[in-house]
C-alpha positions in Angstrom: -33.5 18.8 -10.7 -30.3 18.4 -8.9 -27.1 19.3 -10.6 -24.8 15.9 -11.7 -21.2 15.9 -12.7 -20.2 13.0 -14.4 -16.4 12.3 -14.1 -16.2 8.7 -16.0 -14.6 10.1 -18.8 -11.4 12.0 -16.4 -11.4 8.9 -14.3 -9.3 6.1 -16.4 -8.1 2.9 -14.8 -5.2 3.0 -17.6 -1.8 3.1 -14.7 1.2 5.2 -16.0 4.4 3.4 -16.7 8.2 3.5 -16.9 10.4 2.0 -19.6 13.9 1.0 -18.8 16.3 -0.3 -21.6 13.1 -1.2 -23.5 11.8 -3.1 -20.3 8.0 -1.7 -19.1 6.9 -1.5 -15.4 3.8 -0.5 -14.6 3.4 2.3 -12.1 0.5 1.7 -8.7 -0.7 5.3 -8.6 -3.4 4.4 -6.8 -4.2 7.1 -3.6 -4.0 4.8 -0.8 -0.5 3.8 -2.5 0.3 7.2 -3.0 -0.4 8.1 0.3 1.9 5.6 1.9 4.5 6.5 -0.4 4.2 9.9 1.0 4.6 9.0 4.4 8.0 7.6 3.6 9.0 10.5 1.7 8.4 12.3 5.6 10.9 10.1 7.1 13.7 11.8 4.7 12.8 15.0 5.8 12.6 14.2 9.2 15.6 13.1 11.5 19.2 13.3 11.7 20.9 12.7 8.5 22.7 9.8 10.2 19.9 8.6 11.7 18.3 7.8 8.4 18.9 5.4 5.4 18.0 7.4 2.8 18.5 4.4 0.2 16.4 2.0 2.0 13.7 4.6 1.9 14.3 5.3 -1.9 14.2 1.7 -2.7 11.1 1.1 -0.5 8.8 3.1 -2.4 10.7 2.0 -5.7 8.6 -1.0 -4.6 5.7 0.5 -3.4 4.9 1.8 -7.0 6.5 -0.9 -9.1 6.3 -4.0 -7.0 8.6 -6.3 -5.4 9.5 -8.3 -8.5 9.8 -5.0 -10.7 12.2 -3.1 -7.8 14.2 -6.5 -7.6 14.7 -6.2 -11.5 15.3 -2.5 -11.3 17.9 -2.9 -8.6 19.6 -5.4 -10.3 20.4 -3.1 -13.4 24.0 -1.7 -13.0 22.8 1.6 -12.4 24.7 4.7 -10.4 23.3 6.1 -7.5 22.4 9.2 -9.9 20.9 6.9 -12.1 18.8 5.3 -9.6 17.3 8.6 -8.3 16.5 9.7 -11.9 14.7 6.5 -11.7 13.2 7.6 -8.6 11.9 11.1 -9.6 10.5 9.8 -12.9 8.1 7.2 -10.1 7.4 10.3 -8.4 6.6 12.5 -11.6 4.7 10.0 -12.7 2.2 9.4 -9.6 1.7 12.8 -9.2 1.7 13.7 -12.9 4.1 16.0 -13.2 7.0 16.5 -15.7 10.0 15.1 -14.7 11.9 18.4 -14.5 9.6 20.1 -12.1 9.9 17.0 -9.2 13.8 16.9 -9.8 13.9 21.0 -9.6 11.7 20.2 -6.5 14.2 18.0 -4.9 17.4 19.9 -5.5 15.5 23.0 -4.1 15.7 25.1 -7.6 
């Protein structure tokens, strides 16, 4: 008899989420998603700092994971810049699951 692994039980369809001042957005983790999120995340490493909007790319795949009406929402909260990439990292901890920590120690180069 050939061998059978059976990954049902690993392979939820329950999505992570982020909650912001008790609001609840649902996170697209899916790969394809995930994928093209990573291809934006190449354009920040790539380039001449001025060449690049580094905003426009974080707010890009804000949407990407959250959705256009969730990212509208988001961007709409009177957040600071540092706010808005904790908001960010917590996406990208999230998709890749990963504590929080380790993608932020990741990005400052720790």
């Amino acid at each position: 008899m050939s061998k059978n692994i059976d990954l049902s039980s690993l392979l939820s369809e329950e999505k992570p989420s982020l909650t912001i001042n008790g609001k609840t957005y649902i996170v697209n983790d899916e790969k394809t998603n995930v994928l093209k999120m990573n291809d934006e995340m190449k354009k920040i490493s790539k380039g001449k700092e001025e060449d690049r909007d580094d905003f426009a790319i974080l707010s890009k795949i804000i949407e990407m994971l959250v959705g256009k009406k969730a990212a509208k929402e988001i961007d709409a909260l009177p957040l600071s810049f540092s706010q808005y990439q904790e908001v960010f990292f917590a996406l990208l901890a999230l998709v890749n699951n990963e504590e929080l920590e380790v993608v932020k120690a990741r990005f400052h180069g720790q």
